[in-house]
PAMARTOR-264759 format. One record per residue (C-alpha): residue number from 1; residue in one letter; x, y, z. Coordinates in Angstrom, 2 decimals. Example, Ala and Ser with C-alpha at 12.3 -4.5 7.8 and 13.67 -1.06 7.14 Angstrom:
<num = 1 residu = a X = 12.30 Y = -4.50 Z = 7.80>
<num = 2 residu = s X = 13.67 Y = -1.06 Z = 7.14>
REM end
This chain:
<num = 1 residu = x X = 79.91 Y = -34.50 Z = 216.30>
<num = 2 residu = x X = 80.67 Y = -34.70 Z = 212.66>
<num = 3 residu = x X = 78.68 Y = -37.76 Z = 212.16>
<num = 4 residu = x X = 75.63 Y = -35.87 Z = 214.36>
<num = 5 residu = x X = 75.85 Y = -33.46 Z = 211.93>
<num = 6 residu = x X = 76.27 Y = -35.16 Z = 208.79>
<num = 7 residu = x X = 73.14 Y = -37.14 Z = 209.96>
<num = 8 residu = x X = 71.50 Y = -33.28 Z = 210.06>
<num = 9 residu = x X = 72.73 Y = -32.78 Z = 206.39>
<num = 10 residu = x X = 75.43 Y = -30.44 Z = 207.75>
<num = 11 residu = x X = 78.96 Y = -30.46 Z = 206.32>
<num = 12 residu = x X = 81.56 Y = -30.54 Z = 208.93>
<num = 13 residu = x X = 85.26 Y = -29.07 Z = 208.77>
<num = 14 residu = x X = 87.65 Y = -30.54 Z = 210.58>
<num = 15 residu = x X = 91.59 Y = -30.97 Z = 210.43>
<num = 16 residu = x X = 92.86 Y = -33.75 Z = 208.66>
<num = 17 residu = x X = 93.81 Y = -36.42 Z = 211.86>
<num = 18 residu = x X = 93.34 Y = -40.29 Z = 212.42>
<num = 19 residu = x X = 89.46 Y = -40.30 Z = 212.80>
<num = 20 residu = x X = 88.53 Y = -37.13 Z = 211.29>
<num = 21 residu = x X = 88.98 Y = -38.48 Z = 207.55>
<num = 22 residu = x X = 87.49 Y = -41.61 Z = 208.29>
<num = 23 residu = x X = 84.07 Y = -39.61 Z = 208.95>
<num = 24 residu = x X = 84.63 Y = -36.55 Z = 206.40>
<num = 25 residu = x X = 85.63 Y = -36.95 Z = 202.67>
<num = 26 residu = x X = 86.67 Y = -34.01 Z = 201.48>
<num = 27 residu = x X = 85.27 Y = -31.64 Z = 199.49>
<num = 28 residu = x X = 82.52 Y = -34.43 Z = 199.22>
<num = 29 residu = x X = 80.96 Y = -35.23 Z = 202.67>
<num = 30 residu = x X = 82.57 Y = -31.95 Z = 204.52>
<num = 31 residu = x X = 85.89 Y = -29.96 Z = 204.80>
<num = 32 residu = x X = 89.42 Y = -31.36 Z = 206.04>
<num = 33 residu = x X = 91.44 Y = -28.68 Z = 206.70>
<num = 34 residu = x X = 95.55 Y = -28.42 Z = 207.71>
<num = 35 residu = x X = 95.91 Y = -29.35 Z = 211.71>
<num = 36 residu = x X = 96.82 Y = -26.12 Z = 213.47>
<num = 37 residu = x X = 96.60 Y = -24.06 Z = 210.70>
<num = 38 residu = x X = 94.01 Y = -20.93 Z = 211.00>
<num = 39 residu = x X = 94.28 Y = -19.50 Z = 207.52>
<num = 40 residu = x X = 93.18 Y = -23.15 Z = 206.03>
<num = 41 residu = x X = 90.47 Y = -22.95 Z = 208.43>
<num = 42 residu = x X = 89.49 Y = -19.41 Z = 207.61>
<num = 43 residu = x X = 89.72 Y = -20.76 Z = 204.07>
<num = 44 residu = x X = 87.39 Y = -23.88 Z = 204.25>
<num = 45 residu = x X = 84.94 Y = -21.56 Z = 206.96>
<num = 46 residu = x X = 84.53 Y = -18.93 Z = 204.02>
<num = 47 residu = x X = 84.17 Y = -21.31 Z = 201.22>
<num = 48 residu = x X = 81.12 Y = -22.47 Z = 202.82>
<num = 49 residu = x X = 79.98 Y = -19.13 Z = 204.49>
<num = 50 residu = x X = 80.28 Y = -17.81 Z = 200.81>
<num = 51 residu = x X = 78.67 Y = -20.78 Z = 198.79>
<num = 52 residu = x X = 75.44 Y = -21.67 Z = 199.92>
<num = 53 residu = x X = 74.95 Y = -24.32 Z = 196.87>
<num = 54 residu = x X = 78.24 Y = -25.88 Z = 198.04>
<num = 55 residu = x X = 76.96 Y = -25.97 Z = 202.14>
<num = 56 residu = x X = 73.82 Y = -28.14 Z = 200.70>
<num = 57 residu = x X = 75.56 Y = -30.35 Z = 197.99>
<num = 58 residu = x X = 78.19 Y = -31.38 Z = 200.68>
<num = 59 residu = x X = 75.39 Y = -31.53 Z = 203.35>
<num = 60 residu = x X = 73.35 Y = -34.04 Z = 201.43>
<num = 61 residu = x X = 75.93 Y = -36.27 Z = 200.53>
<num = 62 residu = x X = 77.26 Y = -36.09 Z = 204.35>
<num = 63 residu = x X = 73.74 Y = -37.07 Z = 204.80>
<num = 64 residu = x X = 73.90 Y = -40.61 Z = 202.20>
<num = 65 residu = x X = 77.35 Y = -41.14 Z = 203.56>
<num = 66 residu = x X = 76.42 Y = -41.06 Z = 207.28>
<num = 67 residu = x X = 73.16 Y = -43.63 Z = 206.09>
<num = 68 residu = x X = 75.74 Y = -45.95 Z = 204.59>
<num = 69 residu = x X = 78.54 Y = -45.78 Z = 206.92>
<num = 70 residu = x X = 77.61 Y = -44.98 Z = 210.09>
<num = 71 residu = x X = 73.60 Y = -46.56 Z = 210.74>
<num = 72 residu = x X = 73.24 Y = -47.67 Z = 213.84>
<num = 73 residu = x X = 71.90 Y = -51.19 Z = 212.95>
<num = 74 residu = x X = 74.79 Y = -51.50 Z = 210.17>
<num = 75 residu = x X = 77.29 Y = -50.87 Z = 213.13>
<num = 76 residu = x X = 75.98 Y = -53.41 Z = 215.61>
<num = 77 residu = x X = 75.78 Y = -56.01 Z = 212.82>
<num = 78 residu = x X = 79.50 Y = -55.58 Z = 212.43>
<num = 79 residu = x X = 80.26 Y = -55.23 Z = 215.67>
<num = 80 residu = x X = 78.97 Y = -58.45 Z = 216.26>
<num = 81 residu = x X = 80.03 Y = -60.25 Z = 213.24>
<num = 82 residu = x X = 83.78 Y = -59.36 Z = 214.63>
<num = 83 residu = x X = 82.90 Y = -60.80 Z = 217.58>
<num = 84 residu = x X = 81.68 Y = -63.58 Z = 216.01>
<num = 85 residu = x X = 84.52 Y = -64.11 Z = 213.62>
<num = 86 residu = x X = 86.60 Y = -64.17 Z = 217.46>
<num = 87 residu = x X = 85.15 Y = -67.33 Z = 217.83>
<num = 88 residu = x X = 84.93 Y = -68.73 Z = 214.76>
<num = 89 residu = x X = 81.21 Y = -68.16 Z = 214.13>
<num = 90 residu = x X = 79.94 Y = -66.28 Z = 211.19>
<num = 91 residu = x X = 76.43 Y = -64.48 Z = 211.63>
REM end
């Protein structure tokens, strides 16, 4: 869902686990936030609730990020230049 929404020009926040920071930078492309931890939440929820400049300055660059990271053409070319590389192919 964070990509989906990055792809909206949303900023996401999200706790900062194996997957999470490889789709949210933070304080750039959305919020990463302490795992289990409600008053970091609370925190990054009213930075964003409070700041409207800093809800569309993170939600456009969520919105270059997703277009350079996470394009669906870009992610089937690597997909199968790894496959590829299995074999000893290059595309």
């Amino acid at each position: 869902m964070v990509v989906e929404a990055a792809a909206m020009s949303v900023p996401a926040i999200g706790s900062n686990t194996v997957g999470l920071v490889d789709a949210i930078e933070d304080g750039v492309t959305g919020l990463l936030v302490k795992p289990k931890d409600v008053n970091d939440l609370k925190a990054g929820l009213d930075k964003l609730i409070l700041n409207q400049q800093e809800v569309i300055k993170i939600g456009e660059q969520a919105y270059i990020c997703c277009g350079k990271f996470f394009d669906s053409k870009k992610i089937s070319e690597l997909v199968i230049s790894e496959y590829l590389s299995l074999f000893g192919k290059e595309m």
